[in-house]
Biopython code that builds the backbone (N, CA, C, O; Angstrom):
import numpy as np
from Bio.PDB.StructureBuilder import StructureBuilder

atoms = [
    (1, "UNK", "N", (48.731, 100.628, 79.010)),
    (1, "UNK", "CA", (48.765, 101.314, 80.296)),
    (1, "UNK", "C", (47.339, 101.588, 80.739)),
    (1, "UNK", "O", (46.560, 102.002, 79.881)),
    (2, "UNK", "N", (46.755, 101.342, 82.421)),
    (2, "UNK", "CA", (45.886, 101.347, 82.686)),
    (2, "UNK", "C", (45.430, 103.016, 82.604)),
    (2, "UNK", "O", (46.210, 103.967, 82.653)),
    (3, "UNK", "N", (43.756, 103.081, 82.448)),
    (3, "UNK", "CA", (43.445, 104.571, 82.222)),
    (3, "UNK", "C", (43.903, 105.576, 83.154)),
    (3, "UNK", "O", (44.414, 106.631, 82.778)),
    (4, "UNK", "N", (43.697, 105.213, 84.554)),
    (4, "UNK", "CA", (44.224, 105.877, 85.999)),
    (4, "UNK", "C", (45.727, 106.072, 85.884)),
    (4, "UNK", "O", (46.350, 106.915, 86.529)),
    (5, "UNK", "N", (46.122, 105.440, 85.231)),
    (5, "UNK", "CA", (47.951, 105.541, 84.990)),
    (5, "UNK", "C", (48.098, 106.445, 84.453)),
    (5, "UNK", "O", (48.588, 107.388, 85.075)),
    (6, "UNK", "N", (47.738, 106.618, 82.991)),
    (6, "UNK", "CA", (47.637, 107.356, 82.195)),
    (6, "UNK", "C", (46.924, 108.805, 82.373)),
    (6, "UNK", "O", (47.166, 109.730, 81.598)),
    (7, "UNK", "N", (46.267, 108.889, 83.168)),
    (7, "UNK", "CA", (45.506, 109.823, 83.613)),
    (7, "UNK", "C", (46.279, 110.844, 84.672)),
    (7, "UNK", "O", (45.904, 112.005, 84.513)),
    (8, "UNK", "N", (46.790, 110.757, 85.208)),
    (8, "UNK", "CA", (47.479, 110.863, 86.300)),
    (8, "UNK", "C", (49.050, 111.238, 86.029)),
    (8, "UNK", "O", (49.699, 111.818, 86.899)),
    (9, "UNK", "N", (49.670, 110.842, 84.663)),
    (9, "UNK", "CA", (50.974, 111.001, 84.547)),
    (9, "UNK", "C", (51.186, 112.281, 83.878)),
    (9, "UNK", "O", (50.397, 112.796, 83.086)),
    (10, "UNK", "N", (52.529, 112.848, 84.328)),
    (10, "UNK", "CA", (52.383, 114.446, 83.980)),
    (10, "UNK", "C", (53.779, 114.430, 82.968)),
    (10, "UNK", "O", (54.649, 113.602, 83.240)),
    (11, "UNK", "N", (53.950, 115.207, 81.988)),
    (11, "UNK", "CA", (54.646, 115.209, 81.147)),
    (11, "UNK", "C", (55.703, 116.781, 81.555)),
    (11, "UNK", "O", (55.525, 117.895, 81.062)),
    (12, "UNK", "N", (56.420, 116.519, 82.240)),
    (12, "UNK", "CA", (57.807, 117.665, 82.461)),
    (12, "UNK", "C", (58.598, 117.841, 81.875)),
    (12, "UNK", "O", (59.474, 117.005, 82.091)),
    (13, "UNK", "N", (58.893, 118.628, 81.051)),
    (13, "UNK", "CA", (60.037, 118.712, 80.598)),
    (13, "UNK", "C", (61.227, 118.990, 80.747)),
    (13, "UNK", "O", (62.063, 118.997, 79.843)),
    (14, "UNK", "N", (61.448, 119.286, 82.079)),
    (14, "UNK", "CA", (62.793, 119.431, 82.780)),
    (14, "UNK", "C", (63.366, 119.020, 83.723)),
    (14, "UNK", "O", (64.294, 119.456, 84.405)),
    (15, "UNK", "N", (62.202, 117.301, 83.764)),
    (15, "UNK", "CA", (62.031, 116.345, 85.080)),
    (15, "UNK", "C", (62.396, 117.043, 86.622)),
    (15, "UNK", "O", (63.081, 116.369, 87.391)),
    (16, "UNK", "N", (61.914, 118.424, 87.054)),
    (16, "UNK", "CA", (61.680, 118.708, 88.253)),
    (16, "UNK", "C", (60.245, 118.612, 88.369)),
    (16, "UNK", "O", (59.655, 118.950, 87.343)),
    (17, "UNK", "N", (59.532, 118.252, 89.316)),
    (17, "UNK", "CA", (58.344, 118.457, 90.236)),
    (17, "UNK", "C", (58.481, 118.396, 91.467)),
    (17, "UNK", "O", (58.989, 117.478, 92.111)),
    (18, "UNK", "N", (57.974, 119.503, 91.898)),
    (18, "UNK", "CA", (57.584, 119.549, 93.610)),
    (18, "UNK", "C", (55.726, 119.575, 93.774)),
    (18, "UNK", "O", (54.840, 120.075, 93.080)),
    (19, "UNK", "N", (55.723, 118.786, 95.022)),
    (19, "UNK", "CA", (54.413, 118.858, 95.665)),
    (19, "UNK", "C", (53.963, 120.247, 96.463)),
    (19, "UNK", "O", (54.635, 120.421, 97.480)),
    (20, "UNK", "N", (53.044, 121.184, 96.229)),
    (20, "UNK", "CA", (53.382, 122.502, 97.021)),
    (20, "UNK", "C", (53.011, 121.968, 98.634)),
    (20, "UNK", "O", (52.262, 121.071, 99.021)),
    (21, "UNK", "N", (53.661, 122.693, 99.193)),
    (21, "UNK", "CA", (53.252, 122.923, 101.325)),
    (21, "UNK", "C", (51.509, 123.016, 100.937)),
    (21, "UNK", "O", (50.848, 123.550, 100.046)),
    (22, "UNK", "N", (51.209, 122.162, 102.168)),
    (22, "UNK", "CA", (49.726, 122.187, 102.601)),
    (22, "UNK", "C", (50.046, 123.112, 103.795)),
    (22, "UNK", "O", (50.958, 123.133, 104.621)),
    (23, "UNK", "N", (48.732, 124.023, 103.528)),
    (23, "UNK", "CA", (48.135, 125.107, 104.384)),
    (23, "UNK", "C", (48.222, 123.724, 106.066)),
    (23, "UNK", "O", (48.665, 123.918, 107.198)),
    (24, "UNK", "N", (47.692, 122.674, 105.551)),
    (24, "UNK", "CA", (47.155, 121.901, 107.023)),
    (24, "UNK", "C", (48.096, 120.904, 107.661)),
    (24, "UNK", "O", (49.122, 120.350, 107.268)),
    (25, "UNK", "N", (47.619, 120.877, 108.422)),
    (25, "UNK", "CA", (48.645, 119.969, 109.480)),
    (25, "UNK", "C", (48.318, 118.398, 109.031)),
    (25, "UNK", "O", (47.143, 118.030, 109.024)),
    (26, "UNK", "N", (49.351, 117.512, 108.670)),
    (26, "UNK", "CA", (49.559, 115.992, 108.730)),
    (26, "UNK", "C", (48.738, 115.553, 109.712)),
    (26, "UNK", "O", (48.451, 116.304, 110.644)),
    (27, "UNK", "N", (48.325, 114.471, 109.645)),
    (27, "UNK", "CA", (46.857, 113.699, 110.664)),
    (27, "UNK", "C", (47.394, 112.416, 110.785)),
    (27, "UNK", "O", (47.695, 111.804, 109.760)),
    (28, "UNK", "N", (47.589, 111.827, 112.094)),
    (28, "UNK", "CA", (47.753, 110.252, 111.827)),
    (28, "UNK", "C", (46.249, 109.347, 111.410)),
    (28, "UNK", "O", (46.151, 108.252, 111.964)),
    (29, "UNK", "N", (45.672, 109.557, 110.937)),
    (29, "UNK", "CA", (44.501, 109.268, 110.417)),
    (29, "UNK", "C", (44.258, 107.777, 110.818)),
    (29, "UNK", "O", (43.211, 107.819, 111.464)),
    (30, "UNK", "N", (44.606, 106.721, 110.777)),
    (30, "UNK", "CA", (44.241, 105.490, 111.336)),
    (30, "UNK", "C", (44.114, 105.725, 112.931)),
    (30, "UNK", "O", (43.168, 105.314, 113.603)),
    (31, "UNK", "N", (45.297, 106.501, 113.461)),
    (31, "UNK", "CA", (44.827, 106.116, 115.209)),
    (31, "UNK", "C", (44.561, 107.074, 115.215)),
    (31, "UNK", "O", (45.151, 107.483, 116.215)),
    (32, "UNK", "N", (43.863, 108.179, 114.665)),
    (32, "UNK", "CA", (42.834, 109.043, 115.448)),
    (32, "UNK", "C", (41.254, 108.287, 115.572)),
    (32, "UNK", "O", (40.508, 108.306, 116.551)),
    (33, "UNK", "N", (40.934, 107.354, 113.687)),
    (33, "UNK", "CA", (39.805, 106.770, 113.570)),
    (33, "UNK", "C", (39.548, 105.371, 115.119)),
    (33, "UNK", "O", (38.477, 105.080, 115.651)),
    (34, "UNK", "N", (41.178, 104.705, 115.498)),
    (34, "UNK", "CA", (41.036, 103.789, 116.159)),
    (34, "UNK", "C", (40.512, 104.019, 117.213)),
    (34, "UNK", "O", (39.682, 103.176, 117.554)),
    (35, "UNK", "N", (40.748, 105.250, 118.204)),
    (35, "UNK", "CA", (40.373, 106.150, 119.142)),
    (35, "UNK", "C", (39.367, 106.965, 119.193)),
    (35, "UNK", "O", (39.044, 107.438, 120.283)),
    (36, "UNK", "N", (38.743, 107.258, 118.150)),
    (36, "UNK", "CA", (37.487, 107.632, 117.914)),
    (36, "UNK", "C", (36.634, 106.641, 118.316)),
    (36, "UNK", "O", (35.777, 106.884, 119.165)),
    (37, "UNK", "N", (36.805, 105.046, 117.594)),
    (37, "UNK", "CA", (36.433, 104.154, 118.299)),
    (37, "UNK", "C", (35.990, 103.723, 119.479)),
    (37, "UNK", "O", (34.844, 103.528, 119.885)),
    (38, "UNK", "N", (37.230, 103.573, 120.076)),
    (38, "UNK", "CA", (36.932, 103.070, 120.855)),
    (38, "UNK", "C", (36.759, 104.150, 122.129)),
    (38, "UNK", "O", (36.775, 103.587, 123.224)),
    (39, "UNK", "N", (36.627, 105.332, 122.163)),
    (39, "UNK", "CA", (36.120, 106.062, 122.494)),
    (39, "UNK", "C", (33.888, 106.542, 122.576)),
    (39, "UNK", "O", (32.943, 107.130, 123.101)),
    (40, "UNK", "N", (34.292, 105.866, 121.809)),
    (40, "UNK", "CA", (32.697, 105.522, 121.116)),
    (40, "UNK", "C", (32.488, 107.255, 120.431)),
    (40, "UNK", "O", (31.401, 107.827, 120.516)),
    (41, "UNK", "N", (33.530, 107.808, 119.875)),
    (41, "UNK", "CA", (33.369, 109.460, 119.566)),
    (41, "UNK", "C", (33.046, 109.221, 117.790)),
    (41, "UNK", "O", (33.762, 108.625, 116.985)),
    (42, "UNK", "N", (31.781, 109.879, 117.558)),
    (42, "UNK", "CA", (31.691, 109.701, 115.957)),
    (42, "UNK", "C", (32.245, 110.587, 114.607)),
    (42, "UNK", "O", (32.357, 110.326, 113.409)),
    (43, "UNK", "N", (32.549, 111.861, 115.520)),
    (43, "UNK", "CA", (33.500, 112.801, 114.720)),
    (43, "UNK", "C", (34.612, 113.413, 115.507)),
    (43, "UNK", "O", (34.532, 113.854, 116.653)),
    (44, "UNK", "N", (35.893, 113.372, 114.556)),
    (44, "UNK", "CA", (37.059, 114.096, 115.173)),
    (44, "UNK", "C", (36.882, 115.485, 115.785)),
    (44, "UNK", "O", (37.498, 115.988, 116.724)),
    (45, "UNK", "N", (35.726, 116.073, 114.905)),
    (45, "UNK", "CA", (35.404, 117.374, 115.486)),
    (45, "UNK", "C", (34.742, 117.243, 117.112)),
    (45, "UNK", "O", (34.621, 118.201, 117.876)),
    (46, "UNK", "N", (34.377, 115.904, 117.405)),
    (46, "UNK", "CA", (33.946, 116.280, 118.812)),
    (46, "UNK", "C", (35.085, 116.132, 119.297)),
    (46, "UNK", "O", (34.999, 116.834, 120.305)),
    (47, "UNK", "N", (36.211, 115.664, 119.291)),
    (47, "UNK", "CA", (37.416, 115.794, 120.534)),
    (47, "UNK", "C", (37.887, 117.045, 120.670)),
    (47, "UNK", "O", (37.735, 118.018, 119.933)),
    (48, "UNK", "N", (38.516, 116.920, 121.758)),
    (48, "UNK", "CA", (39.040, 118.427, 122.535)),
    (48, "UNK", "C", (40.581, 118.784, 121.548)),
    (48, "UNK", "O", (41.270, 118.242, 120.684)),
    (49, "UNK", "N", (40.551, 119.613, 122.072)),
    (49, "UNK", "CA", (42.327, 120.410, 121.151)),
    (49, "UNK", "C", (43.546, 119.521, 122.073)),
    (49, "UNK", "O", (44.616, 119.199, 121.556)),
    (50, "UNK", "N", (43.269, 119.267, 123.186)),
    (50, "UNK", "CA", (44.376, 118.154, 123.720)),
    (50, "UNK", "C", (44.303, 116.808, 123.302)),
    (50, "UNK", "O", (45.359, 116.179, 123.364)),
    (51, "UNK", "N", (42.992, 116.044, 122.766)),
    (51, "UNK", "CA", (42.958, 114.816, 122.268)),
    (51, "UNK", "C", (43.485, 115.128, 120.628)),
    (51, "UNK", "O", (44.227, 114.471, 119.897)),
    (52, "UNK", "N", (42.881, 116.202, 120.445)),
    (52, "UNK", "CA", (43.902, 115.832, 118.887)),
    (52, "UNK", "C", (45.055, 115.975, 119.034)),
    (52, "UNK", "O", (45.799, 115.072, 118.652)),
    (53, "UNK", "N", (45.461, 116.859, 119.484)),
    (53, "UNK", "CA", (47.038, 117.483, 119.194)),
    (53, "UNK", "C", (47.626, 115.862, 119.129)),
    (53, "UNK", "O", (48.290, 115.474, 118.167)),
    (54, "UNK", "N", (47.402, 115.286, 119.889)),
    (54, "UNK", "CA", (48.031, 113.526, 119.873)),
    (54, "UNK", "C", (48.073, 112.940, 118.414)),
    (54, "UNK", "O", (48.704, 111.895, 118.251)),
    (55, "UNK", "N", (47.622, 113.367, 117.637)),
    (55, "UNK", "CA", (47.459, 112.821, 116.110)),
    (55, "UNK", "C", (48.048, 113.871, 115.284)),
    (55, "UNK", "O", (48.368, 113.527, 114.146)),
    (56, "UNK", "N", (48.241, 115.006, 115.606)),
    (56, "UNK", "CA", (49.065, 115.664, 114.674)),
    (56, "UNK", "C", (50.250, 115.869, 114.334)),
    (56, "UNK", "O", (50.712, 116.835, 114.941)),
    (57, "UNK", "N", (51.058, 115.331, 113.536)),
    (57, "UNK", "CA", (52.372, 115.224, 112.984)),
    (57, "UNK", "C", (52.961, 116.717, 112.867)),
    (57, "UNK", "O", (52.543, 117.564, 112.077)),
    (58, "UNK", "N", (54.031, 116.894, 113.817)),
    (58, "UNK", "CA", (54.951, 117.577, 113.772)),
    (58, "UNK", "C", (55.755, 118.067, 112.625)),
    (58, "UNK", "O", (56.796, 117.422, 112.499)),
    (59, "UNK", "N", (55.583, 119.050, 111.713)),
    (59, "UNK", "CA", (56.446, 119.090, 110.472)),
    (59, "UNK", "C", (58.226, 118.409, 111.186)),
    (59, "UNK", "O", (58.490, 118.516, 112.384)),
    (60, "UNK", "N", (58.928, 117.948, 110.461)),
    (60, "UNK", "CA", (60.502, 117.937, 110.783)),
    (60, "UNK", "C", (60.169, 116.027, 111.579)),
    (60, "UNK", "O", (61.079, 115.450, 112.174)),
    (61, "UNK", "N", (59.211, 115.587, 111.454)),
    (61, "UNK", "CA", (59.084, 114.680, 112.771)),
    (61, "UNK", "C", (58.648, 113.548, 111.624)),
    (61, "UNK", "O", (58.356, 112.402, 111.967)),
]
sb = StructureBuilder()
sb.init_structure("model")
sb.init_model(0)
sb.init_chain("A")
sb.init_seg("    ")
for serial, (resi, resn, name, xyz) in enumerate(atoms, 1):
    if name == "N":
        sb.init_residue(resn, " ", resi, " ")
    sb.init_atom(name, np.array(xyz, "f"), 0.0, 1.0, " ", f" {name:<3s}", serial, name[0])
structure = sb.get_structure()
Protein backbone atom coordinates (compact mmCIF):
# COMPACT_ATOMS: atom_id res chain seq x y z
CA UNK A 1 0.00 0.00 0.00
CA UNK A 2 1.16 3.36 -1.16
CA UNK A 3 2.61 5.70 1.84
CA UNK A 4 -0.27 8.51 1.23
CA UNK A 5 -2.76 5.54 1.50
CA UNK A 6 -1.53 4.43 4.41
CA UNK A 7 -1.10 7.64 5.87
CA UNK A 8 -4.35 8.89 5.56
CA UNK A 9 -6.39 5.71 6.59
CA UNK A 10 -8.12 5.88 9.93
CA UNK A 11 -8.74 2.87 11.99
CA UNK A 12 -12.63 3.02 13.61
CA UNK A 13 -13.79 0.84 15.46
CA UNK A 14 -17.35 1.15 15.13
CA UNK A 15 -17.11 2.00 11.31
CA UNK A 16 -19.02 5.44 11.89
CA UNK A 17 -17.21 8.65 10.66
CA UNK A 18 -18.56 11.95 10.01
CA UNK A 19 -16.81 14.95 8.36
CA UNK A 20 -17.55 17.97 10.91
CA UNK A 21 -19.73 21.32 9.26
CA UNK A 22 -17.28 23.93 7.92
CA UNK A 23 -17.59 27.29 9.62
CA UNK A 24 -17.32 28.46 5.53
CA UNK A 25 -19.32 28.62 2.70
CA UNK A 26 -18.70 25.97 -0.43
CA UNK A 27 -16.88 27.97 -3.43
CA UNK A 28 -17.35 26.93 -6.99
CA UNK A 29 -13.71 27.35 -7.27
CA UNK A 30 -13.02 26.65 -11.04
CA UNK A 31 -15.62 29.36 -12.30
CA UNK A 32 -14.82 31.83 -9.88
CA UNK A 33 -10.81 31.27 -11.07
CA UNK A 34 -12.39 31.25 -14.89
CA UNK A 35 -13.94 34.73 -14.23
CA UNK A 36 -11.31 36.06 -12.41
CA UNK A 37 -9.77 35.54 -15.68
CA UNK A 38 -11.20 36.67 -17.83
CA UNK A 39 -12.11 39.51 -15.98
CA UNK A 40 -8.45 40.23 -15.89
CA UNK A 41 -9.20 40.31 -11.67
CA UNK A 42 -6.04 38.74 -9.80
CA UNK A 43 -7.68 38.07 -6.44
CA UNK A 44 -11.17 36.91 -5.43
CA UNK A 45 -10.78 39.39 -2.72
CA UNK A 46 -10.99 42.17 -5.29
CA UNK A 47 -14.60 41.27 -6.45
CA UNK A 48 -17.61 42.85 -5.03
CA UNK A 49 -20.12 40.79 -2.55
CA UNK A 50 -22.55 40.59 -5.70
CA UNK A 51 -19.81 39.00 -8.00
CA UNK A 52 -19.13 36.44 -5.49
CA UNK A 53 -22.29 35.55 -4.10
CA UNK A 54 -22.47 33.90 -7.89
CA UNK A 55 -19.92 31.22 -6.75
CA UNK A 56 -21.22 30.41 -3.53
CA UNK A 57 -22.99 27.15 -3.05
CA UNK A 58 -26.10 27.21 -1.28
CA UNK A 59 -26.04 24.59 1.64
CA UNK A 60 -29.26 22.07 0.57
CA UNK A 61 -28.29 23.00 -3.27
Amino acid sequence: MDKIVRNTMLDIEDGVYAIPHSEHPKVKVRALYEYCQSKGIFSPKDLTPEEMRRFVIEEGK
